[in-house]
Backbone bond lengths (Angstrom), bond angles and torsions (degrees), N, CA, C in turn:
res aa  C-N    CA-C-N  psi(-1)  N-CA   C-N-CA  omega(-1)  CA-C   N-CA-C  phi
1 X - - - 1.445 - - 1.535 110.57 -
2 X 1.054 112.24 -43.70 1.474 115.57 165.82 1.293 127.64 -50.89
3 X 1.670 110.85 -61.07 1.267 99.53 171.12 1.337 130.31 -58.92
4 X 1.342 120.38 -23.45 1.437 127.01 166.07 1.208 117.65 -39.34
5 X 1.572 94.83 -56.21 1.864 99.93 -172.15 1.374 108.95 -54.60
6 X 1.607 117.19 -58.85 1.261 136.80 168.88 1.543 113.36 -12.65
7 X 1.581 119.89 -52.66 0.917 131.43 -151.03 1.494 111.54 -102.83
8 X 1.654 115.98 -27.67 1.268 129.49 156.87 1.845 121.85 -45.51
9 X 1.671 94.95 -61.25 1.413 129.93 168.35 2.107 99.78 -26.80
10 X 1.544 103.87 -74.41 0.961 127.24 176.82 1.661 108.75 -43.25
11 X 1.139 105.78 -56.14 1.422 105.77 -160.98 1.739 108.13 -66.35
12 X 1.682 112.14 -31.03 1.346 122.78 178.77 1.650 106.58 -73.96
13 X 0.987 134.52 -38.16 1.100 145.47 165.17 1.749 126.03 -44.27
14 X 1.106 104.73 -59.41 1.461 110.91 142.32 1.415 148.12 -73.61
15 X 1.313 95.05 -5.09 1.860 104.31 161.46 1.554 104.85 -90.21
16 X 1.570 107.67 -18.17 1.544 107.44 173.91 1.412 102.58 -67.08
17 X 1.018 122.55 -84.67 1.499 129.39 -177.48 1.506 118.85 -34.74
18 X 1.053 121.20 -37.19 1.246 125.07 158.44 1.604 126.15 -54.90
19 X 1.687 103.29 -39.54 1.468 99.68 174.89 1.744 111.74 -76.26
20 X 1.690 118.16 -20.11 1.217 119.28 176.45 1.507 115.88 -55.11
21 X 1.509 108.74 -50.24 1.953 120.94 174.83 1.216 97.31 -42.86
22 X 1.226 139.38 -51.62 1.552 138.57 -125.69 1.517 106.42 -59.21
23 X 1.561 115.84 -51.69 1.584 107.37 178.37 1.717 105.69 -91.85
24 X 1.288 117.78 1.21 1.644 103.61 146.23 1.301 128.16 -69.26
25 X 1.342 117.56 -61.45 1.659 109.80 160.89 1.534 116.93 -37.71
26 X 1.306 113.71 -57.05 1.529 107.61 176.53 1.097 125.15 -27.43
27 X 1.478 118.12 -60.69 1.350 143.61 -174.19 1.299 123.05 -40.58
28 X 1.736 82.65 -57.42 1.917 108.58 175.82 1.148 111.73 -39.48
29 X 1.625 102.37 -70.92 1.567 120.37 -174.67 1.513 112.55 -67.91
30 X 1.140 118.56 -8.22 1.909 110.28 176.11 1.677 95.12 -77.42
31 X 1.450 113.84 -52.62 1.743 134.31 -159.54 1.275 93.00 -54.55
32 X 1.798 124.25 -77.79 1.476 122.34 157.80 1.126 116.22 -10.57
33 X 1.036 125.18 -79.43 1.842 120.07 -167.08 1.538 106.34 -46.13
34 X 0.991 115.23 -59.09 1.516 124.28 -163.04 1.566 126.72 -88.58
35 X 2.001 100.87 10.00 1.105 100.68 -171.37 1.622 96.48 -104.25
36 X 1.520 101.54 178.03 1.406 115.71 -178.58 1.454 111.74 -87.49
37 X 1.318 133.29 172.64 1.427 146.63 -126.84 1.838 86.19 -96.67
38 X 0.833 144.66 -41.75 1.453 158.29 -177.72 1.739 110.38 -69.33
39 X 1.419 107.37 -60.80 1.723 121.01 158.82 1.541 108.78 -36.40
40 X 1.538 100.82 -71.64 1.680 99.37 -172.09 1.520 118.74 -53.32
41 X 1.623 119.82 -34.91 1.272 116.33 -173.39 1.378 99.30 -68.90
42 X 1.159 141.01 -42.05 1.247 143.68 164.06 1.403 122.95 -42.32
43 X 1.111 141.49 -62.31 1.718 155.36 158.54 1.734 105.60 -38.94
44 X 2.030 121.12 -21.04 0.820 106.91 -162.60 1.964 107.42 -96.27
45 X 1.246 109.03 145.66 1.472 120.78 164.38 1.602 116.16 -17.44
46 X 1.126 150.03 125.61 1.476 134.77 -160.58 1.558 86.23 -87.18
47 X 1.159 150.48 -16.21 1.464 144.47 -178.08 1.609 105.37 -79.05
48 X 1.471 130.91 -35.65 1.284 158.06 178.40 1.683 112.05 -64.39
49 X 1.536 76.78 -33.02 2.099 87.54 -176.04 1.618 87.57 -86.92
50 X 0.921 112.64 -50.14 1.560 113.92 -175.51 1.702 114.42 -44.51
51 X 1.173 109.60 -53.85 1.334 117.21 -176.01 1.451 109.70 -67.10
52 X 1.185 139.83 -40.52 1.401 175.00 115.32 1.472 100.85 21.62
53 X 1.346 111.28 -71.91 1.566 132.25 178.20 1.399 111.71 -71.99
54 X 1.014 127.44 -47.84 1.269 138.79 -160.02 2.059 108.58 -71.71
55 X 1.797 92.38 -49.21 1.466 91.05 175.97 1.512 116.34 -79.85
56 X 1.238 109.81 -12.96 1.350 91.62 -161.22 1.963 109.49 -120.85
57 X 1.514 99.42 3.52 1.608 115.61 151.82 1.785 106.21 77.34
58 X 1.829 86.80 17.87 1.787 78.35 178.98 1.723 89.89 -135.22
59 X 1.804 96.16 -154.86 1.666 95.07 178.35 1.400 118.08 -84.62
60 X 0.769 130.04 -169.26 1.940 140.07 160.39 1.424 120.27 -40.91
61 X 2.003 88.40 -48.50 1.712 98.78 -143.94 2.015 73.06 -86.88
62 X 1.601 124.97 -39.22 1.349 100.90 -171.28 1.703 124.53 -65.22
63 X 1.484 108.74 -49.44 1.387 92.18 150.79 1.520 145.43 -35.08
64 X 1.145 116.66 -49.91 1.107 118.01 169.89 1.874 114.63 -55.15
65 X 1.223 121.33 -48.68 1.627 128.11 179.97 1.700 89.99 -39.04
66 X 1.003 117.63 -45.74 1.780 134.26 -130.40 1.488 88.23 -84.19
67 X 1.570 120.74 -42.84 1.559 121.75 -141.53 1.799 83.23 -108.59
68 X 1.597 95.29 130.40 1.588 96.51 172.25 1.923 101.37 -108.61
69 X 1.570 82.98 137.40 1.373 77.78 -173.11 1.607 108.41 -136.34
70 X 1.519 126.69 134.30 1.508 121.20 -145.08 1.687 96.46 -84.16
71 X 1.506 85.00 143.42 2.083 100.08 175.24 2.071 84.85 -83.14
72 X 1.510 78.54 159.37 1.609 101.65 159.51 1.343 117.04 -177.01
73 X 1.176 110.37 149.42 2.008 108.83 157.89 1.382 132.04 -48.90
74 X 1.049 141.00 96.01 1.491 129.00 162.34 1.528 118.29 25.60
75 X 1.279 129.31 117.16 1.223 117.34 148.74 1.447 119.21 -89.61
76 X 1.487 102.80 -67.02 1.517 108.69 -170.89 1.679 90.75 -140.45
77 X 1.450 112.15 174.44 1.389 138.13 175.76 1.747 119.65 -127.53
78 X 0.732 116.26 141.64 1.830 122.47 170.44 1.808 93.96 -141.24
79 X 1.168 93.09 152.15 1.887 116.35 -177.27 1.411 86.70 -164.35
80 X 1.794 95.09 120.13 1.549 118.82 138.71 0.847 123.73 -123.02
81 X 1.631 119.56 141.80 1.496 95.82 -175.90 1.627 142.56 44.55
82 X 0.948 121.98 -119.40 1.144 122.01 -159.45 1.669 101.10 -114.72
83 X 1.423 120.71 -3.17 1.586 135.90 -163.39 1.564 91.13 -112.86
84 X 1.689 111.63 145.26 1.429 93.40 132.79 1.532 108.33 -157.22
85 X 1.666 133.38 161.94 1.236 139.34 155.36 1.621 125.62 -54.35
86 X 1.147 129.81 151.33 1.222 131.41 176.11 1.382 98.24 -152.45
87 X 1.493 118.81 128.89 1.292 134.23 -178.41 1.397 105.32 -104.43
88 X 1.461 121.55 111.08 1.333 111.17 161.50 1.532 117.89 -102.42
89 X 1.383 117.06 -176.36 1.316 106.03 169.03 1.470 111.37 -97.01
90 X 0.977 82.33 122.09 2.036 96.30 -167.51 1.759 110.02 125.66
91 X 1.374 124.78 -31.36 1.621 107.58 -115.21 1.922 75.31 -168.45
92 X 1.588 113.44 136.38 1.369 115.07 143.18 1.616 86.32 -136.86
93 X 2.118 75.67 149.95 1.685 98.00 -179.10 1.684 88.93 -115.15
94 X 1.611 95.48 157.38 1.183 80.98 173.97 1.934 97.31 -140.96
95 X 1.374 112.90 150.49 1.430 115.22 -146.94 1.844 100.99 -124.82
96 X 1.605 103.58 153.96 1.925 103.36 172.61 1.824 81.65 -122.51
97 X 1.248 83.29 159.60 1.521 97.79 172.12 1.616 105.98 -103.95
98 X 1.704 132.34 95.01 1.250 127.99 135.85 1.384 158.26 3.28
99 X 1.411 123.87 -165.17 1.710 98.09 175.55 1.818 74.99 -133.58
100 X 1.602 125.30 -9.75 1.670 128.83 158.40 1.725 118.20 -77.32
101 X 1.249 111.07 -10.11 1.270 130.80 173.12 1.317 117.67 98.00
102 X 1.185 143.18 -163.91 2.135 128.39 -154.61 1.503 94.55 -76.40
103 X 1.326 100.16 140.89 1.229 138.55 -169.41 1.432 98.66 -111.64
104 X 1.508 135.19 142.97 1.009 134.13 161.58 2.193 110.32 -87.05
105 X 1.364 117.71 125.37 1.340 132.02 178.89 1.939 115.30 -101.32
106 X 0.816 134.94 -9.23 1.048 146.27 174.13 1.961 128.75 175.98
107 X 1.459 101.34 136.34 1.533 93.51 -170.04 1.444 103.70 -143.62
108 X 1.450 131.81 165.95 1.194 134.14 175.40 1.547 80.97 75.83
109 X 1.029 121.65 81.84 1.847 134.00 173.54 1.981 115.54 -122.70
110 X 1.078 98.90 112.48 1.540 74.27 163.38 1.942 111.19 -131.51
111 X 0.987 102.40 171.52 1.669 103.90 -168.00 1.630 101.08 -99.16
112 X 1.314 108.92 150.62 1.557 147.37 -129.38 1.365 92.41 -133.97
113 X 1.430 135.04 0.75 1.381 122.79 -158.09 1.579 128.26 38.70
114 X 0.893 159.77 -142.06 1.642 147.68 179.76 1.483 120.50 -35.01
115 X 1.810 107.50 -25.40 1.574 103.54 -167.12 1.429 82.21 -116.67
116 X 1.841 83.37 173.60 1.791 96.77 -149.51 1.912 105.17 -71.06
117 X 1.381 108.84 172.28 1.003 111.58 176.47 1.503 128.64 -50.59
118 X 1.232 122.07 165.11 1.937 114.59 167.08 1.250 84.78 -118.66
119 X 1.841 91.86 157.30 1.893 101.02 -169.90 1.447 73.10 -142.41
120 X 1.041 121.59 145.12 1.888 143.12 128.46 1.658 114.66 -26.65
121 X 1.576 90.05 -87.09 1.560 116.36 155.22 1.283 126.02 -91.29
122 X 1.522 111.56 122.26 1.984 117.68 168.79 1.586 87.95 -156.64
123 X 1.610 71.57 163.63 1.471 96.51 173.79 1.720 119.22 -113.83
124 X 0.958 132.52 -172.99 1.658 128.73 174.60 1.473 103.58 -62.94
């Protein structure tokens, strides 16, 4: 019985914190959309920059010029943990939280219904 509670306790606790991220992720992913080719390489995951560079045999900031990727308003938010979704209209980004604080991990996403998303841009 205890540990139950324990574990309830826990579980409310982290839906708290989770609802705190919510207009940080937002933010991220609004700024991302609407930022310039230099901004985004910056906002992006350093594993994301990696992948970024690596496939496409140039820098960040030129990829990025290259990749059009749609602005929108907020739809909705999800945060777990250390991940979270951002729904725009057009566009989900999807974000890790850092030790510089959320990082954008993949963008230009759209949903697949049961199978996983397609991204433009992601990282591993």
């Amino acid at each position: 019985m205890l540990a139950r509670a324990a574990l309830l306790a826990a579980a409310v606790l982290l839906a708290g914190c989770a609802d705190l991220e919510q207009p940080v992720v937002e933010q991220v992913a609004s700024t991302f959309a609407a930022a310039d080719p230099s901004t985004r390489c910056a906002m992006l995951a350093p594993a994301t920059v990696a992948v970024v560079e690596a496939a496409r045999s140039e820098s960040c900031v030129q990829a990025m010029a290259q990749l059009s990727l749609p602005e929108g308003a907020v739809v909705s938010s999800t945060v777990w943990g250390d991940n979270a979704q951002v729904q725009l209209v057009g566009d989900t980004v999807f974000l890790t939280r850092t030790s510089t604080g959320w990082k954008v991990t993949a963008a230009g996403c759209r949903s697949r219904g049961d199978a996983p998303y397609v991204c433009r841009l992601e990282g591993p």
